[in-house]
N, C-alpha and C positions, 0 to 999 in steps of 0.2 A: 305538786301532787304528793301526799303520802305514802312512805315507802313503805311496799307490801312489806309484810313476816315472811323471814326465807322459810323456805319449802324444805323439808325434810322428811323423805320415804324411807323407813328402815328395810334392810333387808336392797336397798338400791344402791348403786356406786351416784357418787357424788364427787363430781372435778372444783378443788378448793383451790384459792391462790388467798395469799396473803404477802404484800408488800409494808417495806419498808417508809416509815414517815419522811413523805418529798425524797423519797426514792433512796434513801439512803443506805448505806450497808449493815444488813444485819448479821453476817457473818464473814470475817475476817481472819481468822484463820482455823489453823484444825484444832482446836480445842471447841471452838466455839461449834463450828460442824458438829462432832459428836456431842458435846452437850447436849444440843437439840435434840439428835434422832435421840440420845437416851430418854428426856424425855417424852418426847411422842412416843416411844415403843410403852413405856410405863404408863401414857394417857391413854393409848387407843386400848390396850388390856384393862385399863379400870373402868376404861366408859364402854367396855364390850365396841368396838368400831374397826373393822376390819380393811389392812391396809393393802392396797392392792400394787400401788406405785406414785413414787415421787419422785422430786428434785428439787434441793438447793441450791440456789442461783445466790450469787452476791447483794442483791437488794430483795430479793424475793424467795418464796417457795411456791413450788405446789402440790397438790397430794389427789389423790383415786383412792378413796374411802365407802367402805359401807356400814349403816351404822346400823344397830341391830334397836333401835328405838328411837324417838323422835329426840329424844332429850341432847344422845353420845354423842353427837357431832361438837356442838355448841360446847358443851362442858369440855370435851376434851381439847377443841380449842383456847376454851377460859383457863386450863388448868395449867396448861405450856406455858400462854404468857406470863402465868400467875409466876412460874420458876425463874422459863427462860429470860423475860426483861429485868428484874431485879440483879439477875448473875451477869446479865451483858452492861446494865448502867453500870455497878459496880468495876467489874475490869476495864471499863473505859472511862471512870470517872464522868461519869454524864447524867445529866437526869430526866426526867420526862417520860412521854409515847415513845415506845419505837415502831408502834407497827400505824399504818396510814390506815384509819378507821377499821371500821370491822370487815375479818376475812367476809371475800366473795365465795358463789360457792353457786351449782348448778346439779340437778338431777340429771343423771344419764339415761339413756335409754341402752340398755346393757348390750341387746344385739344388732344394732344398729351402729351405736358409739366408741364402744367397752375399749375395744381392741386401736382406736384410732384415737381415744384419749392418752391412751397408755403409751402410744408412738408419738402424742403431741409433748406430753410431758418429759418421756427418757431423751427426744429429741431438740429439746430449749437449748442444751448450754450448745450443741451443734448452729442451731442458728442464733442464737448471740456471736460467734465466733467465738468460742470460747475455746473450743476442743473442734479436731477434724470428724473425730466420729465419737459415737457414744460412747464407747468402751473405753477411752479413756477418760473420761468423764466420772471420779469418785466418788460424788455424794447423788447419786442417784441410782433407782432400783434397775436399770440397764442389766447391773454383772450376774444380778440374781436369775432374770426370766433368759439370761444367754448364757447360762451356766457356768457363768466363769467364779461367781462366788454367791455362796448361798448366804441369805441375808433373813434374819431372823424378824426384823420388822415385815415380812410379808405375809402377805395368805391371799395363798393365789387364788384367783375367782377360775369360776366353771370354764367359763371360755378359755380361760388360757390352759387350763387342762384337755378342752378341746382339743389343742392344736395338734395331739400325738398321742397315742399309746405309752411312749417311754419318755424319761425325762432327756435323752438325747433327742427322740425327734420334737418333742415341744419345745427346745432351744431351738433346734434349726430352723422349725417351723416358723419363733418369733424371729429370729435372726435376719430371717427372708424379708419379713414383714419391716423391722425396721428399716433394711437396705431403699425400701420401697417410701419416696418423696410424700409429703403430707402436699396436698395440695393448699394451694392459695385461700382457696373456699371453703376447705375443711378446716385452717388454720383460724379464717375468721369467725367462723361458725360456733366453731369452742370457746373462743376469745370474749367476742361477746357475750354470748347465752351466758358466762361466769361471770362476767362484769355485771352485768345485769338483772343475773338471778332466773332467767329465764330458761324452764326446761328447756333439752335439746332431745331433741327427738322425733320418730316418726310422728305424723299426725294422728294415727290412732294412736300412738303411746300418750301422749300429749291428750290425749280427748279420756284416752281413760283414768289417767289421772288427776283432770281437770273436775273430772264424777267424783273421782273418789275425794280428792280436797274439796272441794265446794267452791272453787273461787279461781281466778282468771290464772294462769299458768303462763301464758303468752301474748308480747305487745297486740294489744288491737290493731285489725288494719288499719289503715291511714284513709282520707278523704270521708267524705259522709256520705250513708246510703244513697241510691241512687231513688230518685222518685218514681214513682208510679204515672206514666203519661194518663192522663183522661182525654177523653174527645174520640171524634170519630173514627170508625175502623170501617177497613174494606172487609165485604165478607166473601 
């Protein structure tokens, strides 16, 4: 079957992951870390795309973007690797892909998801084993939304200004929220719908955006219509 054209609603967060070719490391150490966010911070300002939360992971990353037109996701994606793999073959004498086909990438449904993407993502290198808790965890937007250090690639979306009047109680407020386990079913929910392309979100989010793109948003159910019996009825 032919694969749809990903979906992109401006002005919507969208949970992106991009891995590494046959899983491999694309970031090895802190040089290479900051190279990236420098530039993703330089792509998401030139393609207007607005960052909400990420994390680099040693074969992978993923990001909580919104882009302010159909085009900024895509380009700003093109325009990273355009830097960043030429500078990583280079210091590691290698040649070729480094990223495993093209990023995945999913429409959110902002109050329904928003707040539970943003804990799925601060919350990876936690379940990798990587780190005991998030906060120690450096190359993700964790320090930012828990106020332990302000990070310039962000811009915080409405909900998380939600969480409080002041910037001390929307730290405690996300703080809380982190403390609080992603469950099993929210974990796969994200996972997939991003692998796949497939919005996540309520069914009327999902139906209204199915109107406004013109075209299937979500796997078909499975099995074939049920028939229609004919024949005789009791009345």
């Amino acid at each position: 079957m032919a694969r749809l054209p990903r979906l992109v609603i401006p002005h919507q967060p969208h949970h992106i992951i991009q891995r590494g070719n046959d899983r491999q490391l694309i970031f090895r150490d802190t040089e290479d870390h900051a190279a990236f966010l420098g530039w993703l911070r330089e792509a998401a300002k030139r393609f207007k795309v607005a960052l909400h939360a990420y994390v680099l992971l040693p074969d992978h990353f993923h990001l909580l973007a919104s882009p302010m037109d159909e085009t900024g996701l895509g380009r700003m994606m093109q325009w990273i690797g355009r830097y960043y793999v030429p500078y990583f073959n280079h210091k590691y004498e290698r040649v070729g892909t480094l990223w495993q086909g093209r990023f995945k990438a999913t429409v959110i449904d902002s109050e329904r998801y928003f707040m539970t993407c943003s804990r799925y993502i601060e919350l990876n290198p936690v379940r990798a084993g990587i780190v005991a808790n998030a906060a120690e965890y450096r190359w993700s937007s964790y320090a930012h939304h828990a106020g332990i250090k302000p990070d310039p690639l962000i811009i915080d979306h409405p909900l998380y200004w939600a969480l409080g009047n002041t910037p001390f109680d929307r730290e405690a407020a996300y703080k809380a929220l982190i403390e609080q386990a992603l469950t099993l079913e929210e974990i796969n929910a994200l996972s997939e719908a991003t692998l796949k392309g497939w919005v996540l979100g309520s069914e009327k989010f999902k139906a209204s955006l199915e109107k406004k793109a013109s075209r299937r948003i979500s796997p078909a159910k499975r099995g074939r219509p049920l028939k229609e019996k004919h024949g005789p009825t009791n009345s």
